[in-house]
HTML snippet that shows the backbone in 3Dmol.js (N, CA, C, O; Angstrom):
<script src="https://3Dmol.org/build/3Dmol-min.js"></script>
<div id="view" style="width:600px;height:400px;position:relative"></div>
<script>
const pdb = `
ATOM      1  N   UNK A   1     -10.177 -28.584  21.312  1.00  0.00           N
ATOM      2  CA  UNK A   1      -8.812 -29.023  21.218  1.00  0.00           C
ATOM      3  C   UNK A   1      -8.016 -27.954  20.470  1.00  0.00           C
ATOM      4  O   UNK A   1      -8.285 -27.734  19.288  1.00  0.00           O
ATOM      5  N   UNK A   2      -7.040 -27.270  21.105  1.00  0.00           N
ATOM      6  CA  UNK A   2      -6.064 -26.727  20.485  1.00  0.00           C
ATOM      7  C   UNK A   2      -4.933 -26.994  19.964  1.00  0.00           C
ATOM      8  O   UNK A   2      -4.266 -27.699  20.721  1.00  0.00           O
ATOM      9  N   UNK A   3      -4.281 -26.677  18.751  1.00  0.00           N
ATOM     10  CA  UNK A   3      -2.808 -27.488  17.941  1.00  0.00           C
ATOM     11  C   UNK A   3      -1.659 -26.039  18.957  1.00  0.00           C
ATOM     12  O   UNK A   3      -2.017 -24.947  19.398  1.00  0.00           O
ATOM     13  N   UNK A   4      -0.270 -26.730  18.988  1.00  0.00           N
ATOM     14  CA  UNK A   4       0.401 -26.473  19.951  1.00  0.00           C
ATOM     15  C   UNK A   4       1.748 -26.027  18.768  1.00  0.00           C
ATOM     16  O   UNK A   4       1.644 -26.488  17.632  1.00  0.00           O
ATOM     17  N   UNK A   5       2.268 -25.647  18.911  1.00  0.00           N
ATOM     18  CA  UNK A   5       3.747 -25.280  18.084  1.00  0.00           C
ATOM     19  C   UNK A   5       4.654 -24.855  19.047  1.00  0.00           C
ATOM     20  O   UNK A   5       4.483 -23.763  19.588  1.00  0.00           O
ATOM     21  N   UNK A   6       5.749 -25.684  19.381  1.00  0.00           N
ATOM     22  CA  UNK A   6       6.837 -25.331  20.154  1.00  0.00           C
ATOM     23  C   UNK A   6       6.243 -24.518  21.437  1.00  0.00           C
ATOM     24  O   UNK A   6       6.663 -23.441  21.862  1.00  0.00           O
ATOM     25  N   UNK A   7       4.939 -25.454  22.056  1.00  0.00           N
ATOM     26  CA  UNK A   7       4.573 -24.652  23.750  1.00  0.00           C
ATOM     27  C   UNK A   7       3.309 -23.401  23.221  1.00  0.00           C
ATOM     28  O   UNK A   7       2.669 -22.962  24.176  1.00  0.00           O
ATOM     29  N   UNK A   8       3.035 -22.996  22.254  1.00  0.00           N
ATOM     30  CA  UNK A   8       2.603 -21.746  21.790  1.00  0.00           C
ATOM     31  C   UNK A   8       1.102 -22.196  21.351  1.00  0.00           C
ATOM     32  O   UNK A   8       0.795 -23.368  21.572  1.00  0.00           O
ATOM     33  N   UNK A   9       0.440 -21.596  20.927  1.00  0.00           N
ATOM     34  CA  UNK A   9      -1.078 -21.816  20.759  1.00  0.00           C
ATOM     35  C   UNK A   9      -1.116 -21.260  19.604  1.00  0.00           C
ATOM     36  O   UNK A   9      -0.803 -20.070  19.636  1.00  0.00           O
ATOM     37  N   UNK A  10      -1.401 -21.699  18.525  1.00  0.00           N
ATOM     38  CA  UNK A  10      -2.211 -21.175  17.508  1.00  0.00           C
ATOM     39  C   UNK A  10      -3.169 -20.952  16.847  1.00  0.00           C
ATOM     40  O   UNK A  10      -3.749 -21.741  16.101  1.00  0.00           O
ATOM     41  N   UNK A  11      -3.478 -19.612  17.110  1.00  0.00           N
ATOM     42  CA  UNK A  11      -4.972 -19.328  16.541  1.00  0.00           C
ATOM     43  C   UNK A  11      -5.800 -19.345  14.674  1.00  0.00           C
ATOM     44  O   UNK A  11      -5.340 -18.827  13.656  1.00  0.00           O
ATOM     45  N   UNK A  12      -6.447 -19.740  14.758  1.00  0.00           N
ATOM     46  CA  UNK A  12      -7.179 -20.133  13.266  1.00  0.00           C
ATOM     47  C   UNK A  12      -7.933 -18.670  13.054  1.00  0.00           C
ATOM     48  O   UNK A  12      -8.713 -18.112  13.825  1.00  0.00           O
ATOM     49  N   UNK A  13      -7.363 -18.151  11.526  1.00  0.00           N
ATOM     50  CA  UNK A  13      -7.671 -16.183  11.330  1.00  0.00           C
ATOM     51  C   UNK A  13      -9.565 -17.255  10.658  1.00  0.00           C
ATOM     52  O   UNK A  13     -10.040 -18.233  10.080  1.00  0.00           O
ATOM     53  N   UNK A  14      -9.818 -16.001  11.375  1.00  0.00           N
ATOM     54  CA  UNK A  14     -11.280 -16.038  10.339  1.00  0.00           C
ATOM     55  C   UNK A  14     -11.344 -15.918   8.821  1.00  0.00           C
ATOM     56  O   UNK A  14     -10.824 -15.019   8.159  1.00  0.00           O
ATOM     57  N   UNK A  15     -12.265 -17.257   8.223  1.00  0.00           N
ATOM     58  CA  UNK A  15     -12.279 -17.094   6.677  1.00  0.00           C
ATOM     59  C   UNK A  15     -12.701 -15.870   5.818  1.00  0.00           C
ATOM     60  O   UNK A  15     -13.660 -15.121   5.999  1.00  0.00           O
ATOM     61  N   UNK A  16     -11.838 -15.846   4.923  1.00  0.00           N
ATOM     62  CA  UNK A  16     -12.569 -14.789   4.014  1.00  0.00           C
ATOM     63  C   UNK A  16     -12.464 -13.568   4.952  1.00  0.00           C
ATOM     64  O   UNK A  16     -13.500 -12.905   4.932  1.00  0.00           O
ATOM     65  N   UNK A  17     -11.457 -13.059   5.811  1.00  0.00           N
ATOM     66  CA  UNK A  17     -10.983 -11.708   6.144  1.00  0.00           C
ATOM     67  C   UNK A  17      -9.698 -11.447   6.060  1.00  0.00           C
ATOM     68  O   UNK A  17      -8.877 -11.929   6.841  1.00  0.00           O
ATOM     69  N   UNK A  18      -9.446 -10.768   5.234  1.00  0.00           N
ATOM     70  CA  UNK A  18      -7.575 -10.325   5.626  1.00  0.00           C
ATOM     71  C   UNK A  18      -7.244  -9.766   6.543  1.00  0.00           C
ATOM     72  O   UNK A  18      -8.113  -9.114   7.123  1.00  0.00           O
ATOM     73  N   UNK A  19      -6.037  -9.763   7.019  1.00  0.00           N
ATOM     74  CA  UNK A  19      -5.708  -9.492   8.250  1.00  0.00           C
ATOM     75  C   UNK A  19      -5.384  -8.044   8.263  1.00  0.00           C
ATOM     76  O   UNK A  19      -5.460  -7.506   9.367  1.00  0.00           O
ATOM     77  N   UNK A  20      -5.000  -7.227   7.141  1.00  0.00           N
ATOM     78  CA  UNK A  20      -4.510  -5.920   7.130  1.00  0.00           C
ATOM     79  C   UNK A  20      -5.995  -4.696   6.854  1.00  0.00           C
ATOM     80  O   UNK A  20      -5.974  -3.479   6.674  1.00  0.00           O
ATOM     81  N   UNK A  21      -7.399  -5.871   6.941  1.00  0.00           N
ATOM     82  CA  UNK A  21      -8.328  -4.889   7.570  1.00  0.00           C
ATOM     83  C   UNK A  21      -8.563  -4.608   9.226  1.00  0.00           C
ATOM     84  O   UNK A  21      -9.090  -3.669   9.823  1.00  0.00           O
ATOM     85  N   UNK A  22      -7.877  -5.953   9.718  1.00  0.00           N
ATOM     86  CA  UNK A  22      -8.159  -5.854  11.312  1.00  0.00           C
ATOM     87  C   UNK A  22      -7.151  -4.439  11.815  1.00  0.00           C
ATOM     88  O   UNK A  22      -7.077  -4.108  12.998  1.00  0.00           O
ATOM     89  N   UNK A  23      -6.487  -3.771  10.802  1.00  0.00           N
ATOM     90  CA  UNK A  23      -5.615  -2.719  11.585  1.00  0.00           C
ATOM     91  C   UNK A  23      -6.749  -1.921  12.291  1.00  0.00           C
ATOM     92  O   UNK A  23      -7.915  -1.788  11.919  1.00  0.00           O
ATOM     93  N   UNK A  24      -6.170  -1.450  13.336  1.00  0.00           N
ATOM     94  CA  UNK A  24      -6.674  -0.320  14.414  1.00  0.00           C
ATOM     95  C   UNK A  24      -6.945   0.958  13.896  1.00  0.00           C
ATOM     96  O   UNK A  24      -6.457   1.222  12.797  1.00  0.00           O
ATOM     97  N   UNK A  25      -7.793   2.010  14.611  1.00  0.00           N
ATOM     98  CA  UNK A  25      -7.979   3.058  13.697  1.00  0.00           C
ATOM     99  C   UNK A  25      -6.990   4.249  13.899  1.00  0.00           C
ATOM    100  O   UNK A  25      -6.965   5.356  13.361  1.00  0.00           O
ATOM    101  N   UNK A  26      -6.220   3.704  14.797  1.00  0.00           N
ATOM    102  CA  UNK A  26      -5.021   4.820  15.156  1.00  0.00           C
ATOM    103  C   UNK A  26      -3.405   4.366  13.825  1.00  0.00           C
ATOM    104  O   UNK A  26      -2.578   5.055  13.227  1.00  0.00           O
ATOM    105  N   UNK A  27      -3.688   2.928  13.920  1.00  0.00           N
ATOM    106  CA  UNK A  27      -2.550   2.522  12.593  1.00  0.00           C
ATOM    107  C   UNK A  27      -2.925   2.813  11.462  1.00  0.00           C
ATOM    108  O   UNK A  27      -2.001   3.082  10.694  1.00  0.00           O
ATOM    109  N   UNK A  28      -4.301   2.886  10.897  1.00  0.00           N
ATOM    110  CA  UNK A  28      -4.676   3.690   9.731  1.00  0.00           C
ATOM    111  C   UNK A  28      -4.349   5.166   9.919  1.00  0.00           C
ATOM    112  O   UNK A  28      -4.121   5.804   8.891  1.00  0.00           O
ATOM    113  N   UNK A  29      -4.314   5.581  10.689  1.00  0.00           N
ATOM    114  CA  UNK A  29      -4.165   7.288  10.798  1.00  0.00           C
ATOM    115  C   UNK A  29      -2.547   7.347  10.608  1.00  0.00           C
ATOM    116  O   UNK A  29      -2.049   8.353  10.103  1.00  0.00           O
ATOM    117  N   UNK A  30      -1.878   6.443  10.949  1.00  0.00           N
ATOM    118  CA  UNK A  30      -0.359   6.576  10.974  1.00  0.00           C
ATOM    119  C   UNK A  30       0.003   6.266   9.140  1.00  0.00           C
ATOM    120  O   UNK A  30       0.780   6.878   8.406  1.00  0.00           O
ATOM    121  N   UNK A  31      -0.748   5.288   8.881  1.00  0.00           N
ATOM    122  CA  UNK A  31      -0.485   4.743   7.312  1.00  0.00           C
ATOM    123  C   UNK A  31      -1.095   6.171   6.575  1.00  0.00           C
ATOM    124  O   UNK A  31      -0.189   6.584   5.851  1.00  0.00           O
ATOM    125  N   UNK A  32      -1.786   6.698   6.522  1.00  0.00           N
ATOM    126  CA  UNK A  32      -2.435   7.826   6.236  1.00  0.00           C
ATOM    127  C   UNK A  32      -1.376   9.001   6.318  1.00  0.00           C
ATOM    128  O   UNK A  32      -1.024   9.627   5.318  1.00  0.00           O
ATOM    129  N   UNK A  33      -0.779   9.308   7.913  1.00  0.00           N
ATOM    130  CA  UNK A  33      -0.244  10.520   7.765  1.00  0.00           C
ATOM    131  C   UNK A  33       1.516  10.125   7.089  1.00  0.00           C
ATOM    132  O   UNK A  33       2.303  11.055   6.905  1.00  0.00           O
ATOM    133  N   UNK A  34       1.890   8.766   6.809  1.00  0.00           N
ATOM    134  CA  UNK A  34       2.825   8.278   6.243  1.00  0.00           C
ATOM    135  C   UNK A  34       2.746   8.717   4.641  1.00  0.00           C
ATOM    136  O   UNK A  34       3.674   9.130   3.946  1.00  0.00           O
ATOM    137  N   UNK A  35       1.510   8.525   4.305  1.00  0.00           N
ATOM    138  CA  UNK A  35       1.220   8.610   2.539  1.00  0.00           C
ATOM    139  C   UNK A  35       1.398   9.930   2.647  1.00  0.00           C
ATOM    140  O   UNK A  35       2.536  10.219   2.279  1.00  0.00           O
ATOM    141  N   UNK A  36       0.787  10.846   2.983  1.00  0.00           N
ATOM    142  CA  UNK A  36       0.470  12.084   3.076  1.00  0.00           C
ATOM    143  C   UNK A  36       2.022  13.128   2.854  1.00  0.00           C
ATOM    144  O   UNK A  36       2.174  14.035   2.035  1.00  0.00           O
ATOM    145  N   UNK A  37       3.164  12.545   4.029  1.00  0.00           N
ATOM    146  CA  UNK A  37       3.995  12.915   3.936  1.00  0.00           C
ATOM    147  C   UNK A  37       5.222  12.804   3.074  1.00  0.00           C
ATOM    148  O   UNK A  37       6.246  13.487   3.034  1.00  0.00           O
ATOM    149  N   UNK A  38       4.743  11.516   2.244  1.00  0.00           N
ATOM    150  CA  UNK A  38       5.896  10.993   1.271  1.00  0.00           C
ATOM    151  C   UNK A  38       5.190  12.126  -0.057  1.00  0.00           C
ATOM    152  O   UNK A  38       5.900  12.836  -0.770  1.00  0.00           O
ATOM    153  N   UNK A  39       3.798  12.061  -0.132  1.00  0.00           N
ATOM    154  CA  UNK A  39       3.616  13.043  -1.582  1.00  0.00           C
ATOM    155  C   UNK A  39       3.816  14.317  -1.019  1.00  0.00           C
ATOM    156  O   UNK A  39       3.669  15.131  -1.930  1.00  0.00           O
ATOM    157  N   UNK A  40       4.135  15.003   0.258  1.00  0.00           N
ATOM    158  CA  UNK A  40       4.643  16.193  -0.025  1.00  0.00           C
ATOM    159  C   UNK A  40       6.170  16.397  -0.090  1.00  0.00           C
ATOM    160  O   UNK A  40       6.706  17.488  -0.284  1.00  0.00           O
ATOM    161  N   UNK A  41       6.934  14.999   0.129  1.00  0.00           N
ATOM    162  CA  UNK A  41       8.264  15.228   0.316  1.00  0.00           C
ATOM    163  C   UNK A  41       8.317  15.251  -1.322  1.00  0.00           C
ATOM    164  O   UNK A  41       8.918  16.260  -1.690  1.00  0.00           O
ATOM    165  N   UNK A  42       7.969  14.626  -2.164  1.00  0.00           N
ATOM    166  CA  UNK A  42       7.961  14.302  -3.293  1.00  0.00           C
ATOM    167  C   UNK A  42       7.281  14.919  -4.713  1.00  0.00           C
ATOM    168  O   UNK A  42       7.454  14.778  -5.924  1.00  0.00           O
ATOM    169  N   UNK A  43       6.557  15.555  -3.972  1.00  0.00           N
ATOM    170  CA  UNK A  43       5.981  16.539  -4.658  1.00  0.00           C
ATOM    171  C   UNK A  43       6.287  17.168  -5.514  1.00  0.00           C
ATOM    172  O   UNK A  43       5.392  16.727  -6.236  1.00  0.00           O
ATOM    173  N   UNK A  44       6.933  18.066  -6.331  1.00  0.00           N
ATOM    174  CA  UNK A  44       8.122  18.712  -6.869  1.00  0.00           C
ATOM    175  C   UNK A  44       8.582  17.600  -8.089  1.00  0.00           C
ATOM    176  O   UNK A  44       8.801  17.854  -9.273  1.00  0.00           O
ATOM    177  N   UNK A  45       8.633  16.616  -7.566  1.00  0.00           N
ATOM    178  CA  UNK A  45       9.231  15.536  -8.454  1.00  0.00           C
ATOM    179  C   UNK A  45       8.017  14.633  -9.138  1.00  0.00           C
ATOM    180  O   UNK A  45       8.102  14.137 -10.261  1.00  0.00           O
ATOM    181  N   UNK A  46       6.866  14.511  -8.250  1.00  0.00           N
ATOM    182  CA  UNK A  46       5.879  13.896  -8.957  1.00  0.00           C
ATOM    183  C   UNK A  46       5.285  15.278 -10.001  1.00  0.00           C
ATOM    184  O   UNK A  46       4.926  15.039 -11.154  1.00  0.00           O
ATOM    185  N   UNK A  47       5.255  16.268  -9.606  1.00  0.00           N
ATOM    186  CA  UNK A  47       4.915  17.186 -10.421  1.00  0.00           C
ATOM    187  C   UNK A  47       5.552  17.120 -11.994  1.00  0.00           C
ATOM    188  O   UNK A  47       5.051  17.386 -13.087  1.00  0.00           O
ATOM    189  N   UNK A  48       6.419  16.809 -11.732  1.00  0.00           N
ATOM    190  CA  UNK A  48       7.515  16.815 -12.715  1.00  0.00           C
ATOM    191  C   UNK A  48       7.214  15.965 -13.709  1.00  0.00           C
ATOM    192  O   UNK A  48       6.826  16.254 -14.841  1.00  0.00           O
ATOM    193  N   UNK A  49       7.458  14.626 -13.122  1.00  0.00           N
ATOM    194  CA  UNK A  49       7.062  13.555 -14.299  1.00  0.00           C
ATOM    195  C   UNK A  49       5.288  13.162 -14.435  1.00  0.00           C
ATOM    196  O   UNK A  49       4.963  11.988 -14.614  1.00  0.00           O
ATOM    197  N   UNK A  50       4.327  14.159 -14.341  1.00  0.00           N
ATOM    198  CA  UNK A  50       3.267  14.055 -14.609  1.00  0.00           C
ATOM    199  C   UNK A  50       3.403  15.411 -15.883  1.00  0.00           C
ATOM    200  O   UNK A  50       2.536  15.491 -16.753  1.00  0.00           O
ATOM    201  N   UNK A  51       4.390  16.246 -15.846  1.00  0.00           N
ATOM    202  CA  UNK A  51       4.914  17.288 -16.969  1.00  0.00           C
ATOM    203  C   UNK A  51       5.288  16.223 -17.778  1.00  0.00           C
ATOM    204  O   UNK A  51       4.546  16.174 -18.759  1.00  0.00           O
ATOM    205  N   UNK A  52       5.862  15.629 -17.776  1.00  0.00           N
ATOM    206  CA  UNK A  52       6.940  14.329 -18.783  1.00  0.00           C
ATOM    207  C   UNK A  52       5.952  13.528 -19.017  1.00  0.00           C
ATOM    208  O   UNK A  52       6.172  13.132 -20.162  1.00  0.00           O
ATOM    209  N   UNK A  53       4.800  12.941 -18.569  1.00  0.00           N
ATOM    210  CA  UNK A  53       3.465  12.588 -19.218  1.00  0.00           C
ATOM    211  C   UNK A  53       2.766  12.834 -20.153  1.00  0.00           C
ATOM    212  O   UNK A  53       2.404  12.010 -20.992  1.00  0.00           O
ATOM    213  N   UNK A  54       2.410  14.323 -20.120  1.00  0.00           N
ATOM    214  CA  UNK A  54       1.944  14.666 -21.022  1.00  0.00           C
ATOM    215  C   UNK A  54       2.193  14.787 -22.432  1.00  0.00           C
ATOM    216  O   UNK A  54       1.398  15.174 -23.288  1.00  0.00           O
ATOM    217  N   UNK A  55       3.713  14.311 -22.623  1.00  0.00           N
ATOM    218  CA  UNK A  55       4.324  13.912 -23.880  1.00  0.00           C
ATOM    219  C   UNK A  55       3.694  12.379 -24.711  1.00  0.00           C
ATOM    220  O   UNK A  55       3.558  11.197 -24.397  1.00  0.00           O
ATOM    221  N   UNK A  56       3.509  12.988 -25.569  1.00  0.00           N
ATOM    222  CA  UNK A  56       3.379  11.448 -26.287  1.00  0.00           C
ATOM    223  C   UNK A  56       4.143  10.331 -25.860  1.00  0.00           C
ATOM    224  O   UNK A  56       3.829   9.427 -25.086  1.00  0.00           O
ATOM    225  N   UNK A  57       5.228  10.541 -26.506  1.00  0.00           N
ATOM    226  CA  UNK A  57       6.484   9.665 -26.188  1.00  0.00           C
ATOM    227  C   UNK A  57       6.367   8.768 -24.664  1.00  0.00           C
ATOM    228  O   UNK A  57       6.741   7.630 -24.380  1.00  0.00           O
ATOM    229  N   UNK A  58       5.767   9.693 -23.959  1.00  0.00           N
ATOM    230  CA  UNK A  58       5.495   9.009 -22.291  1.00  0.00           C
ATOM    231  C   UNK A  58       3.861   9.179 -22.025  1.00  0.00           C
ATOM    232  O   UNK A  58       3.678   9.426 -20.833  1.00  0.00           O
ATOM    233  N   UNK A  59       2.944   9.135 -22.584  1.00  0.00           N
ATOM    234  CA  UNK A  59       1.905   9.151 -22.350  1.00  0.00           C
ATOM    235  C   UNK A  59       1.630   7.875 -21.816  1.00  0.00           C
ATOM    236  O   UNK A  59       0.700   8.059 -21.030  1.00  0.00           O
ATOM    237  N   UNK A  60       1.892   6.849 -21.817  1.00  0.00           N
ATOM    238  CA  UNK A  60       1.702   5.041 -20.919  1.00  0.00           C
ATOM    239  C   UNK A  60       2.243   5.834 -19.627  1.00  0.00           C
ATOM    240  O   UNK A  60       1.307   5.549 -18.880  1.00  0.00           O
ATOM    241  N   UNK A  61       2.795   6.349 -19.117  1.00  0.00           N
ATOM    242  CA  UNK A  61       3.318   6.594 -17.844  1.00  0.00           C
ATOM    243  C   UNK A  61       1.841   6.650 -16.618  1.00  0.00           C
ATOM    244  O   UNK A  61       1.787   6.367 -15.421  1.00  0.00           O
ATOM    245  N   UNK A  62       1.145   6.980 -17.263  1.00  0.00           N
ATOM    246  CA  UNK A  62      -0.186   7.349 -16.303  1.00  0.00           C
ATOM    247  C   UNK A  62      -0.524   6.172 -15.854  1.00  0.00           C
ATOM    248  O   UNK A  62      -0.925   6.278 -14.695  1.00  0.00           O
ATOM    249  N   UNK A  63      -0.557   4.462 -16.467  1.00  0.00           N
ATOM    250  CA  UNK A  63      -0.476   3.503 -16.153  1.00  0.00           C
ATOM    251  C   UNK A  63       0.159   2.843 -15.133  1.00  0.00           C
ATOM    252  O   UNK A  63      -0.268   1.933 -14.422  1.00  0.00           O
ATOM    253  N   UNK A  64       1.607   3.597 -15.134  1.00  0.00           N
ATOM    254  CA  UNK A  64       2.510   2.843 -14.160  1.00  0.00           C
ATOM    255  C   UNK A  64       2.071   2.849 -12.723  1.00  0.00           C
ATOM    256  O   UNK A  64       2.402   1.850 -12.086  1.00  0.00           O
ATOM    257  N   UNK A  65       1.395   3.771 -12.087  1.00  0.00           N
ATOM    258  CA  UNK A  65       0.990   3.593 -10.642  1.00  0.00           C
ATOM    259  C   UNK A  65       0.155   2.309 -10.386  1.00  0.00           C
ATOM    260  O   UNK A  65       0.385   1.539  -9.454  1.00  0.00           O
ATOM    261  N   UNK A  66      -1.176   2.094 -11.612  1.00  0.00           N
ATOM    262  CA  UNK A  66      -1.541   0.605 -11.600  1.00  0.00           C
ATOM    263  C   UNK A  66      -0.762  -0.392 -11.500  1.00  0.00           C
ATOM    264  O   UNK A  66      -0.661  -1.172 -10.553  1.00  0.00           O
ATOM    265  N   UNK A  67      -0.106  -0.377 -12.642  1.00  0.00           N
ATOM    266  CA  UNK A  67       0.763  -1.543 -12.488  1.00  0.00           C
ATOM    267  C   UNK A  67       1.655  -1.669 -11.465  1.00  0.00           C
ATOM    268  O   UNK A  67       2.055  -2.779 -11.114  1.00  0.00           O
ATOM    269  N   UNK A  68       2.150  -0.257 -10.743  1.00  0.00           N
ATOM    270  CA  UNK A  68       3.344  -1.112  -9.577  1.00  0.00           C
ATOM    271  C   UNK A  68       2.257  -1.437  -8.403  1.00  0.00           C
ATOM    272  O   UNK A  68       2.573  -2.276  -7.560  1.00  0.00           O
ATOM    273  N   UNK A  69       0.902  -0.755  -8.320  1.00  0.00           N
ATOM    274  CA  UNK A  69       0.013  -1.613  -7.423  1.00  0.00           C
ATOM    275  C   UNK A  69      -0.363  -2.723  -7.568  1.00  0.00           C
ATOM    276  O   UNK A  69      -0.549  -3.334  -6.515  1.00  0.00           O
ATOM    277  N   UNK A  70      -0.628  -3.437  -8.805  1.00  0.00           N
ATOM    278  CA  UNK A  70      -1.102  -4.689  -8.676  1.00  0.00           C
ATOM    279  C   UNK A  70       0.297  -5.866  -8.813  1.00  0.00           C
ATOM    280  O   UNK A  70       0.042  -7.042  -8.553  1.00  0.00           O
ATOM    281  N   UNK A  71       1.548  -5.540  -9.168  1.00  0.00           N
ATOM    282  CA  UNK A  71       2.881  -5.586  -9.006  1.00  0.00           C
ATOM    283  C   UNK A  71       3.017  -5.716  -7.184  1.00  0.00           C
ATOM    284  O   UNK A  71       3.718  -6.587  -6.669  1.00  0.00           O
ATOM    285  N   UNK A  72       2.332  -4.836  -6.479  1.00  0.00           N
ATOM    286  CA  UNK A  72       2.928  -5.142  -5.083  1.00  0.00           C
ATOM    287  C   UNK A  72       1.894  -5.944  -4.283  1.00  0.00           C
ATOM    288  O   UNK A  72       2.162  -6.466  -3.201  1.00  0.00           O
ATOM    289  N   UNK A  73       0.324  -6.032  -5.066  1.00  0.00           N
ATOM    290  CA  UNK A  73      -0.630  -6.382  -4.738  1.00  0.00           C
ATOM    291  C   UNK A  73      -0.105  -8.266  -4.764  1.00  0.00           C
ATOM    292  O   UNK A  73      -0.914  -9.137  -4.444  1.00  0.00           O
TER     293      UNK A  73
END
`;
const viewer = $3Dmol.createViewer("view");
viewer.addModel(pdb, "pdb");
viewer.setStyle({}, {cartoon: {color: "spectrum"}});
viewer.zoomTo();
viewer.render();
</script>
C-alpha cells in the first residue's frame, strides 16, 4: 500500500542514511571544483587573516571555521 499526496507517491528515505550521501559522483566533483575555486578566489584574503591570527589579540580566530561548521551543521 502506498500513501498518496495530492495524486503523487511518496517514497519512505531509508533509515539511518542522509540524503546528501546519495549525491552522484559527478555532483561531488562539481561541490569539489566549487570549494576549490572559492579558496583560490579568496585566497589573498584568507592569507591575510590567518596573518591577523597569529596575533594574540586574535589567536581564537583559528576556531571560527569550527564553529561556523557546526553553526551550519
Amino acid at each position: 500500500m502506498s500513501d498518496a499526496v495530492s495524486g503523487l507517491e511518496v517514497r519512505a528515505k531509508a533509515p539511518g542514511k542522509p540524503t546528501s550521501w546519495r549525491m552522484r559522483p559527478w555532483q561531488w566533483a562539481v561541490v569539489a571544483v566549487t570549494a576549490l575555486l572559492l579558496v583560490l578566489i579568496f585566497f589573498d584574503g584568507l592569507r591575510l587573516m590567518a596573518a591577523w591570527w597569529e596575533r594574540e589579540e586574535y589567536s581564537h580566530g583559528y576556531m571560527l571555521p569550527f564553529v561556523a561548521a557546526f553553526l551550519v551543521w
